[in-house]
N, C-alpha and C positions, 0 to 999 in steps of 0.2 A: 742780660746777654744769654745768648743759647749755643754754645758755641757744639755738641754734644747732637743739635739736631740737623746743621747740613754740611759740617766737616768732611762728613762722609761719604760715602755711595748707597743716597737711598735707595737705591733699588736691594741693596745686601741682607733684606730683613724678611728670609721666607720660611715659610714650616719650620716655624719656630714657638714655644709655648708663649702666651701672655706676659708680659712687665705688669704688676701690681696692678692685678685683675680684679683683688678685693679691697673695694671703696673705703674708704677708712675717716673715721671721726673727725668734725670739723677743728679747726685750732684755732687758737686766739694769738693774736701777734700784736706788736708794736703797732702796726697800723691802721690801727679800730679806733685811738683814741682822738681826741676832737682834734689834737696840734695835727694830727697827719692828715686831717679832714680839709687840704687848703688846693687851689690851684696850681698849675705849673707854671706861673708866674712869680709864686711866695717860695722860700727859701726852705730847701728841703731839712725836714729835721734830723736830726743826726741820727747814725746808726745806734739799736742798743748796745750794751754791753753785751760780749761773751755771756752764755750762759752754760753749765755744765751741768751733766747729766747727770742723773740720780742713779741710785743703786738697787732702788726698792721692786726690781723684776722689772721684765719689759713691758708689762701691761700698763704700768704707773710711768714712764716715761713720756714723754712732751712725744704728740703727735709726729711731729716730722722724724725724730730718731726713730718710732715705730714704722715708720713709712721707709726708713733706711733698713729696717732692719727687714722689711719687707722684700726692700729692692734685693739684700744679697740675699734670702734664702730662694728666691728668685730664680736669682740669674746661678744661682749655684746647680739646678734644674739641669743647666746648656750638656750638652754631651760634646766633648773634647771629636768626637769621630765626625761627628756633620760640619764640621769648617774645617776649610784651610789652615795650614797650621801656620802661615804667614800673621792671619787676621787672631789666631788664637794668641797665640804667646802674648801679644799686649793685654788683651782679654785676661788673660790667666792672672798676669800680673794685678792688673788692677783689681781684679776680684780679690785674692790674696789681701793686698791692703786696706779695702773696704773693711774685711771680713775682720782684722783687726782693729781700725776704726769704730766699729757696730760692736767690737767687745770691752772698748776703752770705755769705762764710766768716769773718765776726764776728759775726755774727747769735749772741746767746744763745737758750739752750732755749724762756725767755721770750718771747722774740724770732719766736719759731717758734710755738709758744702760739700767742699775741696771734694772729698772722697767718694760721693755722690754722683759729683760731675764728671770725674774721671773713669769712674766702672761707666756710665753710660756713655760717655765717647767713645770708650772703648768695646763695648755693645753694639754701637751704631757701627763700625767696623766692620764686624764679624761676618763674612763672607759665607755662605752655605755651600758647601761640594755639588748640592742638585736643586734643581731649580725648574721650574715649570709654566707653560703658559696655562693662565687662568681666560675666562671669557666673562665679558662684559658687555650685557645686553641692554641698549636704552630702550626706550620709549615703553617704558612698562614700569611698576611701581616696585619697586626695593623691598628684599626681607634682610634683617639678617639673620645670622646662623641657627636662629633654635625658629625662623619662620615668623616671626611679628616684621610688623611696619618698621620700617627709616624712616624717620623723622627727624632732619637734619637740614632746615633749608636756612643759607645766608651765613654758614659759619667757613670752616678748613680745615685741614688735615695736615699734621705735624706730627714729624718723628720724634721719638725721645726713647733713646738706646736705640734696641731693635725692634722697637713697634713703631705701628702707625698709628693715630689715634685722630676718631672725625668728630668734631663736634661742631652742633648746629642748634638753630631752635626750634619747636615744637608747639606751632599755633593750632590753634582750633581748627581752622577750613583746610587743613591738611590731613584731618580726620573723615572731613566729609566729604571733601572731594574725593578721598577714595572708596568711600560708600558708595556715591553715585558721581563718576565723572561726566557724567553729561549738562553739567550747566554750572556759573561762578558760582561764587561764595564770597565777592569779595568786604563782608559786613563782617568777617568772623575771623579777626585777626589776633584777637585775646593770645595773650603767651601762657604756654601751657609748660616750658623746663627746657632746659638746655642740658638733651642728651650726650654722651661720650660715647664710639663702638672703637673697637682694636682691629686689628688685621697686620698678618705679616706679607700677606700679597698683593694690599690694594682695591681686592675685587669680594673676598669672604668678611665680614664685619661679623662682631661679636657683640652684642649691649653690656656695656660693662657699670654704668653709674647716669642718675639725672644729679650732674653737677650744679645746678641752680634749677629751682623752682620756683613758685611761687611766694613761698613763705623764707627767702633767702633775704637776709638782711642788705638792704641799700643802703644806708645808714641815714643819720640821723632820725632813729625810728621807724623808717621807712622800709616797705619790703620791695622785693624786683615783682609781686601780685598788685601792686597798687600803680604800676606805671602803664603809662597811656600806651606804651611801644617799646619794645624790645626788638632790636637789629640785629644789625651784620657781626660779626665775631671774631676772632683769634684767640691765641695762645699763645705764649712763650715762655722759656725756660731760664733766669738768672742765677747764674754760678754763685754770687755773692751769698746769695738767702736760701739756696736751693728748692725754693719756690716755682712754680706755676702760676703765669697769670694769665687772666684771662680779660680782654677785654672788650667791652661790649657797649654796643650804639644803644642811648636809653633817653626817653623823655618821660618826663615822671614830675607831676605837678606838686608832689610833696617835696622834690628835692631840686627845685627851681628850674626845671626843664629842660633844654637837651643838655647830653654831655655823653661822657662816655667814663661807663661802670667800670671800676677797675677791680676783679675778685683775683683771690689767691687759693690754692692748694696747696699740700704735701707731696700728691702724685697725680699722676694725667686721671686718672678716676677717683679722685677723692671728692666730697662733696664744698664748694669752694667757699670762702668767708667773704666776706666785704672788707676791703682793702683800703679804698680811697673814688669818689665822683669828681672829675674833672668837668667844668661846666665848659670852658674856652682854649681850644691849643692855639698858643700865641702864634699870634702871623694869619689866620684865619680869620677872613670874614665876619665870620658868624661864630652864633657861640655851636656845640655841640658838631657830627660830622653829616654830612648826605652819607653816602653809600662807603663803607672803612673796611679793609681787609690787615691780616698782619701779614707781613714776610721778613723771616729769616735769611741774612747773606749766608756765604762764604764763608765769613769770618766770624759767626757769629752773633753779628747784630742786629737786632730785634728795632723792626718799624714799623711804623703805623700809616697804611696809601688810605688817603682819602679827599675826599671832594669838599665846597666850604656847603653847609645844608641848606641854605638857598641859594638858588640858582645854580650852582655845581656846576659854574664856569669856571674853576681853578680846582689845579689838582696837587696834593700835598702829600710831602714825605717827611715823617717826623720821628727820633730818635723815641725810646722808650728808656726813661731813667736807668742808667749803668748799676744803681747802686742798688734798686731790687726793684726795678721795670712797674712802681706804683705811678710813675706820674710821665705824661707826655710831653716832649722836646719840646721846641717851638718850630713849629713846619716850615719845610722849604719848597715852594713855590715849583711843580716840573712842569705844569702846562698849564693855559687860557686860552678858552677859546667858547664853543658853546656848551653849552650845561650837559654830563654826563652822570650817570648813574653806574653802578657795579665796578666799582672803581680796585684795579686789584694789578698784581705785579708778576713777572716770574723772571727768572734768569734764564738766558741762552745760549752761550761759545761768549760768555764771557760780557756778553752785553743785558743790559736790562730791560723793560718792556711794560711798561705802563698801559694796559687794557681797561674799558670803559666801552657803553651802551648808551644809545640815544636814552635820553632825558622822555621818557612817555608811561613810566608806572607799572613797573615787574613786567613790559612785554618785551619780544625777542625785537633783536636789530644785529647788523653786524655788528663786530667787536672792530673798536675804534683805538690805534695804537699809537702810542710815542715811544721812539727809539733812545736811548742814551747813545748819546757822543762821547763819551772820557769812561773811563772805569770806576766813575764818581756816582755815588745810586741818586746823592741828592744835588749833583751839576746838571749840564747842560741836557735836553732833549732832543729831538728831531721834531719838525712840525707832524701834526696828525697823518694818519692814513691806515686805512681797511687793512683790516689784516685779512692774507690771501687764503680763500678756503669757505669765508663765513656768509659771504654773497649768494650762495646759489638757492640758501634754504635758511638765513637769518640767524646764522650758530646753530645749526641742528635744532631751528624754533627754541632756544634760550636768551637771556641775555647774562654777561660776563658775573660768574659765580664768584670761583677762587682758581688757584692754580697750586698743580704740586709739580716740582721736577725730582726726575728719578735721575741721579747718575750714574748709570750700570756700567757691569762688567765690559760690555761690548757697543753702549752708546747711550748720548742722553734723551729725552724725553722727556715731555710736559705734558701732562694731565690737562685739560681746559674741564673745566667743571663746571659746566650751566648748569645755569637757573632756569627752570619751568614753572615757578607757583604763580606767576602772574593774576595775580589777586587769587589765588586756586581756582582754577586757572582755566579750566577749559581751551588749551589750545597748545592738546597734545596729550597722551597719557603720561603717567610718570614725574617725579619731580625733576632731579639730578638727571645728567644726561653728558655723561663723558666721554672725550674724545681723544685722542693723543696731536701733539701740534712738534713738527720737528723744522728742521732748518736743513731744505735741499738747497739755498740760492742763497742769493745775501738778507735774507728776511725769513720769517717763522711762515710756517704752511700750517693750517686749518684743516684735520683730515676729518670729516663728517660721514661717521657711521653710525647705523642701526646695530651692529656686534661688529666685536672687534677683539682679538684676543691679546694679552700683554703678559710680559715675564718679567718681576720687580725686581730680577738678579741681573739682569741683565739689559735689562733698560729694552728690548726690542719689543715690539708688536708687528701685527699682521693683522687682514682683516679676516672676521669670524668665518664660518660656513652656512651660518642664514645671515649676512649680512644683504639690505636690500639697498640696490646701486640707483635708483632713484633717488634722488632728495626732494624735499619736501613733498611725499609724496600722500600725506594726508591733507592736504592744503593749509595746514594751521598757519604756517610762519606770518600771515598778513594777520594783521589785530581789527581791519576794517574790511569793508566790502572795498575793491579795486578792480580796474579793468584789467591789468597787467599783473598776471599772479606770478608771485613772489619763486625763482625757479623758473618758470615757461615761456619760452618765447611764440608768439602769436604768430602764423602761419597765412592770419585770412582768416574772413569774417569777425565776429564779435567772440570775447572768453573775458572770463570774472569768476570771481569763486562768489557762492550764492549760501545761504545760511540752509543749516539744514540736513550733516551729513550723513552716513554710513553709520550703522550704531551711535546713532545720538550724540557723535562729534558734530564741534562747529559748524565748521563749514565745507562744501565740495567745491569742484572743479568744473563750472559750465564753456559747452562752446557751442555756438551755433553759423549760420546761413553757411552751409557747407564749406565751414574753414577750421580752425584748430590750434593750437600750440604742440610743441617739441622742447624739448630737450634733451642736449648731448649732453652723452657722460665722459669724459675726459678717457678716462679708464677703465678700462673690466679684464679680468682675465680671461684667459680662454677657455672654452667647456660649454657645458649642456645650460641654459637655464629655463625656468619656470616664469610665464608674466603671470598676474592675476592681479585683480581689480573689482570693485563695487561697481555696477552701472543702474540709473534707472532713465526715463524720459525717453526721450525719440533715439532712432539708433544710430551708431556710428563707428567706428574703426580705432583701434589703438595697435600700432606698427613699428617694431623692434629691427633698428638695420645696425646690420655690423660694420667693422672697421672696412670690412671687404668688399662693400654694398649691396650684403645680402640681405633678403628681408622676410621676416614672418608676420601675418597679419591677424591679429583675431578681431573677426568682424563680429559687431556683438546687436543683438535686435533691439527696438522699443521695450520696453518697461514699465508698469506702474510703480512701484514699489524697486529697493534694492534686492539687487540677484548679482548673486557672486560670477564672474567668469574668469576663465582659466585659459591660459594656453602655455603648452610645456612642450620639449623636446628642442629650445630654443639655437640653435649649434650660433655661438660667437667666436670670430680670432681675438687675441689680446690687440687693445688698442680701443677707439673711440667708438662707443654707441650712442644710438640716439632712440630715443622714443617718442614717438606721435601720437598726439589723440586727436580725432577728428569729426566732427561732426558728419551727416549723409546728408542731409538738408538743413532747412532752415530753422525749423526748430531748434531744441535744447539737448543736446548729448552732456549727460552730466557723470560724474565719475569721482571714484573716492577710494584711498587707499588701495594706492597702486603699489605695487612686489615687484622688482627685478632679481631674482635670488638664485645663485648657482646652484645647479641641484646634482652636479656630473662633471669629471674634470673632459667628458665629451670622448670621441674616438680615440683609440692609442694612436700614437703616430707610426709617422715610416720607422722603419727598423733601421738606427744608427748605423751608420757607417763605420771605418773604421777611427778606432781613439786614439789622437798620440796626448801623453799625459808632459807635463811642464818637466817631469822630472825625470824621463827618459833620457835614455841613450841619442834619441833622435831629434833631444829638443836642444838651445841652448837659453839660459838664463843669466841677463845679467843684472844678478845681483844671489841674493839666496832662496834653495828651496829649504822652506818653512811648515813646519805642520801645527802650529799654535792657533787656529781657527777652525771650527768645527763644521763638518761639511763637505768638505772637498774631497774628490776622488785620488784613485791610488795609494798614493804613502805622502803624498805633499802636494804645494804648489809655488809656482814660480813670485818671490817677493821683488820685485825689481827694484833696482836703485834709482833715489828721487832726484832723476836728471834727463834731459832730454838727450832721448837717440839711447838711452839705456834700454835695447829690445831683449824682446822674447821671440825668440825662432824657430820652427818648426820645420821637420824633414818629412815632406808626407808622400805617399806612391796613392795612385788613382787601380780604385779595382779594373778600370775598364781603359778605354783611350784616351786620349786629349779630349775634353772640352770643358764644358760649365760646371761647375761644382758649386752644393750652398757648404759651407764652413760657418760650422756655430761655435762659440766661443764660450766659455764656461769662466766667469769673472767674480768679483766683487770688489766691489770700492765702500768702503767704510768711513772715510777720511772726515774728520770732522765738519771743514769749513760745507761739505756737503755739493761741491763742484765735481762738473764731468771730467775727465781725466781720456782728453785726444791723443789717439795715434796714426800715424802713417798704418796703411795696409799696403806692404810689398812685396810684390809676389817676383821670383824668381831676379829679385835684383831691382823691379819698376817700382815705382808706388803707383799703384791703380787707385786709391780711395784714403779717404783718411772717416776714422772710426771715433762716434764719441761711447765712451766706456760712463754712465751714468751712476750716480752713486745710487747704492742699494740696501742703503740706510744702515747699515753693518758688515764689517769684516766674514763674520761669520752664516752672512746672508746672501747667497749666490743664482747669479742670474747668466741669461745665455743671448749672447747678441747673434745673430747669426747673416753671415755673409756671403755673396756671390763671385764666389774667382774664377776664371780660366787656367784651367790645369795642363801641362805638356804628359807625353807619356813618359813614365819610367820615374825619376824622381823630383821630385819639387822643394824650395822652400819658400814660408808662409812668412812673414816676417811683422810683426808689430812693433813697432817705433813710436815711443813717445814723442811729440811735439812740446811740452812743457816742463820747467823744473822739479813737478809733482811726479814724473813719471808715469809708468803704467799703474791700472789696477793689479790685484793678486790675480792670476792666469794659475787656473786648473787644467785644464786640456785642449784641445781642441777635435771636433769629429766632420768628419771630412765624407757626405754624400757621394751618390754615383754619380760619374761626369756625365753630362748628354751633350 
C-alpha cells in the first residue's frame, strides 16, 4: 500500500530540496530466500519477526533505519516560512515523532514503518506559499539538471512525501538514436539500467541513482544482464515493510521466461535488491504481462494495469499484496476486445480511465479508452472509444506511456506521457512527449502541444509562447506510406507523405495536379503569428485564414533541394484557423515541418470603455463578493448563489446616445464537472439573448465574453440570469463600448 503518495495534492511539492538524494546500500530481506521465491498462487509466507535496532552507531545499523534516519535529517532541511501554516502543523508533528522513532534503539522495523509512512504523508501535504509556471518543451531530446541525457522510456512517476521521482529504462538504441536521429535502430534493445530523477515541479529532473542494472540479482543466480528483455515499470510504496517496490515486465531464459521482477528498496533512489519473479498472475491468459503500468488510488492501493502478452485482447487490474506488495493479486478482467499495447490507467472527477494503443510495435495510434461505471477500479467498464484530442496527429505521434495526475490547489490535471521510441524511432525527435489532458464535457480532452507551460501547485497550465498550432506538422504520426496523411484533409488532386524529409526525418508532405490538403485548427488565440516551413520540388502555396476569413499567402517557388520559407506578420482573431498547402500544378509540391507559432499578442485594441466592477455601488450581486481567487480586478468579484435567476446586475450610462453597444464580460468558471454555465442577457427588463459562460479551466483563470446590446440614453440595466441550478460563473466587471 502507498497510502503517503496520492492522499494528497500532487501538485503541492515545489522548490523544495530533495527526499533521500543519496542512494544508499543495498539490504538483505526475508525475501531473498527460496520459500519466498514462489507464485501468487502458493501461500504467502509469514511475515518475519520484529526485529530491533542495535546501538553500535548509525553506520552499523540495518539499512532501512539508515534510510529513516536519512529521511528525518531530510525533511528536518523544510523551512517552517515556505508553507502554509495549515499544511505545516501536521508536518511538524510528524517530524517531531519520526525524530524520536530514529533515536529509539528499541524501535522495531514496525516502529520505523509506522513513523516513516506518517512523516511522508505528511510531506506529501505540505503546500508551498509560491509556486510557478514551469515550461515543457516536446519534440526534442530531455536533459536533466546538471545537462546529460533522460533516459527513461516505459517506466512512471511517483510521489513519495514531497518529491516526485521517474523512473524508466535505459536500452542501448536510446543512445544512438540520439547520436544520429535520422534512421531506426530497432536491433539494439539490450537493457542498459533503470535510472531514478526527482523533481519537485515535474518539468526540472535531477539524476539521483541507476537503481537496477545489469549485474542486479534476479534470482535464482540469475542477473536482470542475462535477460532477453526488460519492460514497462512501476513503483510503489508499502506502509507495512516501508519498502519500495518496484516492478518490472522481464523475460529471461534463466528464470523460466516471462513474468514480472519484483525488486525492493529502502528509499526512491536506493540501489534495489531482488524480492521475488512471478511467472503467472492468476486470471491471465498467459504467463508474464504485454504492456503493465502501476497506479496508485485515492486510498492508497497499489495495482498493477495490464494486458494478457499474447494477443493483448484483455485488459487487467490486479491488487499488489497488502502485506509488502512482493507478489501480484489475481487480475480482474476490465476489458476484451482487440489486442492493445501501452496499457495504463489515470483517475479523473472521480472516475477511472483505462488507456491503451493499437497493437502495431512502439508506433503512435490514438489512445484507445474505457470508462469506469461505479467507483469500483476493478468493476464494471464502458465499451471502448478514442479519446477526444488524440485523432488529429496520433497522441502527439506517441503511443500510451503512463500517466500522472496533479490535484492542485485551483484544479486537477493529468500528465499523458507518450511514448516515442518506437523501435528508436525515427518518427519524431525526442522520446517522452507530454501533454496535459483535462475534462471540459462528460469525457477527458487530449490537449496536444509542442510547449506548454504547467504549475505543479496548482494543478493549472496554459500553452507555452513557441507553442506551434499545427499538429502533426512533421509528417511522422503515419508509420507507413498512405494517401490520406495522418491531420490533413485532401482538398483535390493527389497528397501522401513520401519518404525522405527535411533534415533527415522520415518522411514529408507531398501534393500534387494543382490540389492540396488543409487543416483547421479548432483554436488559436489572437495576435501576430509567424508560418514557416521546409519546401523542395515544383511550387506551390501554403494559406493561413482566420476565424474572420482573412488570409495570408506565402507563395513559395520550385526547388531542388530543401530551402526554408517564412512568412511573418500573420494578424489572427481568436477562434478557428485553417491552413492550406497547395500544389500550382501537376507536379509534386512537397513540404516538411511546418510552424504556426505566435510571435505578437498583435495590435492593442480599442481603448475600453467605461468599467462598472461586480462590487460597486452600481452593481447588484446575488450572492457574495469574494476575493479568494487570483486575478480579478478592483477589490473583488461577484460569487453568485448556485440557483437559477440568482443574477448579477449592472447599472451602466452610455458616453454617447442610444444605440448598439459591444459589452464584454470579465468571468471564470472553474467548476469541476467542467460544464458551460447559461444565462439570460436582460437588458432594461427584456431578455434579448441567452449567454453560455464556458469553463476556463480554473477559478482563478479569467476570460471575457463579449456582447452586443442596444442601449437607451441616460441609465441602463444589464442584467445576467442564470438559467440553471449551477448558477452564474464568478463576474468581475463589465466594460461597456461607445454606442453607434
Amino acid at each position: 500500500m502507498k497510502p503517503l503518495s496520492k492522499a494528497s495534492k500532487l501538485g503541492a511539492a515545489v522548490a523544495l530540496s530533495m527526499a533521500l538524494a543519496v542512494p544508499l546500500s543495498a539490504s538483505t530481506t526475508a525475501a531473498q530466500t527460496p520459500a519466498a521465491q514462489t507464485t501468487a498462487t502458493q501461500t504467502p509466507a509469514a511475515a518475519p519477526p520484529a526485529t530491533r535496532l542495535n546501538d553500535q552507531g548509525p553506520e552499523a545499523k540495518p539499512v532501512q533505519e539508515r534510510g529513516f534516519d536519512h529521511l528525518v535529517s531530510d525533511y528536518q532541511s523544510r523551512d517552517k516560512a515556505d508553507y502554509t501554516a495549515e499544511s505545516w502543523a501536521p508536518f511538524a508533528k510528524a517530524l517531531t515523532a519520526a525524530d524520536v522513532v530514529a533515536d529509539d534503539t528499541s524501535a522495531s522495523k514496525s516502529d520505523v514503518a509506522a513513523a516513516k509512512t506518517k512523516l511522508q504523508t505528511a510531506a506529501s501535504e505540505l503546500e508551498p506559499l509560491q509556486s510557478s509556471f514551469e515550461t515543457i518543451t516536446n519534440d526534442t531530446f530531455w536533459n536533466d539538471t546538471d545537462g546529460n541525457p533522460i533516459y527513461s522510456q516505459g517506466g512512471g512517476v511517483f510521489k513519495f512525501g514531497d518529491t516526485y521521482y521517474w523512473y524508466g529504462v535505459h536500452y542501448l538504441g536510446a543512445e544512438s538514436y540520439r547520436a544520429n536521429p535520422t534512421r531506426k535502430y530497432d536491433d539494439q534493445v539490450s537493457f542498459r539500467s533503470i535510472p531514478v530523477y526527482s523533481s519537485q515541479d515535474l518539468v526540472n529532473w535531477k539524476f539521483e541513482n541507476r537503481v537496477a542494472t545489469t549485474s542486479t540479482d534476479a534470482g535464482d543466480g540469475a542477473t536482470m544482464g542475462g535477460a532477453g528483455w526488460i519492460g514497462r515499470l512501476g513503483v510503489t510504496y508499502n506502509e507495512n515493510t516501508g519498502k519500495y517496490v518496484l516492478a518490472v515486465q522481464m523475460w529471461h531464459p534463466g528464470r523460466g521466461g516471462h513474468g514480472v521482477l519484483l525488486l525492493q528498496g529502502d528509499s526512491p533512489t536506493d540501489s534495489f535488491d531482488f524480492g521475488h519473479f512471478q511467472t503467472w498472475v492468476e486470471n491471465s491468459p498467459t504467463s508474464g504481462t504485454g504492456d503493465q503500468t502501476v497506479f496508485t488510488d485515492d486510498d492508497g492501493t497499489d495495482y498493477l494495469i495490464f494486458s494478457n502478452r499474447e494477443g493483448r485482447s484483455r485488459g487487467f487490474v490486479s491488487k499488489f499484496r497488502e502485506s509488502d506488495s512482493l507478489r501480484i493479486e489475481p487480475g480482474v478482467e476490465i476489458r476484451r476486445g482487440d489486442g492493445r499495447e501501452g496499457n495504463a490507467m489515470f483517475k479523473l472527477d472521480g472516475k477511472y480511465y483505462h488507456a491503451a494503443s493499437d497493437l502495431h510495435g512502439w508506433n503512435t495510434s490514438v489512445n484507445y479508452v474505457n470508462e469506469s461505471t461505479s467507483g469500483n477500479i476493478q468493476g464494471d467498464y464502458s465499451g471502448e472509444f478514442v479519446l477526444d484530442g488524440t485523432e488529429m496527429d496520433y497522441s502527439h505521434v506517441t503511443q500510451t506511456g503512463f500517466f500522472v495526475t496533479v490535484n492542485g490547489t485551483e484544479q486537477s490535471t493529468v500528465i499523458y506521457a507518450g511514448d516515442r521510441w518506437a523501435d528508436f524511432a525515427w518518427n519524431g525527435i525526442g522520446y517522452n512527449q507530454w501533454v496535459p489532458i483535462t475534462k471540459t464535457g462528460s469525457r477527458p480532452e487530449f490537449h496536444s502541444m509542442s510547449q506548454w507551460q504547467f504549475n505543479a501547485t496548482t494543478g493549472e497550465w496554459r500553452a507555452g509562447p513557441a507553442n506551434n498550432y499545427i499538429l502533426n506538422p512533421d509528417i511522422q504520426a503515419d508509420r507507413i506510406i498512405v494517401s490520406n496523411v495522418r491531420g490533413w484533409q485532401r482538398t483535390g488532386g493527389w497528397s501522401t507523405n513520401v519518404e525522405g524529409g527535411a533534415n533527415g526525418s522520415r518522411f514529408a508532405l507531398q501534393v500534387g495536379d494543382s490540389g492540396g490538403v488543409e487543416q483547421r485548427i479548432e483554436s488559436v488565440p489572437s495576435g501576430e503569428y509567424t508560418l514557416s516551413l521546409h519546401a523542395r520540388g515544383s511550387s506551390g502555396q501554403v494559406v493561413v485564414t482566420g476565424a474572420n476569413g482573412s488570409q495570408r499567402t506565402l507563395s513559395v517557388p520550385s526547388s531542388g533541394g530543401w530551402t526554408q520559407r517564412e512568412l511573418t506578420g500573420i494578424e489572427l482573431p481568436s477562434g478557428a484557423a485553417t491552413v492550406t498547402v497547395r500544389a500550382s500544378g501537376s507536379g509534386g509540391f512537397t513540404v516538411d515541418q511546418l510552424s504556426l507559432v505566435k510571435t505578437d499578442d498583435g495590435p492593442p485594441p480599442e481603448p475600453p470603455g467605461p468599467r462598472y466592477e461586480a462590487e460597486s455601488a452600481a452593481a447588484e450581486c446575488q450572492g457574495t463578493i469574494d476575493s479568494d481567487h487570483a486575478g480579478f480586478s478592483g477589490t473583488g468579484f461577484c460569487n453568485g448563489d448556485q440557483a437559477a435567476g440568482a443574477y448579477a446586475q449592472f447599472t451602466v450610462t452610455p458616453e454617447a446616445d442610444a444605440g448598439t453597444a459591444t459589452v464584454e464580460v470579465r468571468f471564470a468558471n472553474g467548476a469541476s464537472d467542467g460544464n458551460a454555465r447559461p444565462a439570460n442577457l436582460v437588458v432594461n427588463g427584456t431578455t434579448v439573448d441567452t449567454v453560455s459562460f464556458e469553463s476556463t479551466g480554473a477559478w482563478s483563470t479569467w476570460a471575457t465574453k463579449t456582447l452586443t446590446v442596444s442601449l437607451d440614453e441616460g441609465d441602463n440595466t444589464i442584467r445576467l440570469d442564470p438559467t440553471t441550478a449551477a448558477g452564474l460563473p464568478n463576474v468581475d466587471y463589465l466594460e461597456v463600448g461607445t454606442t453607434t
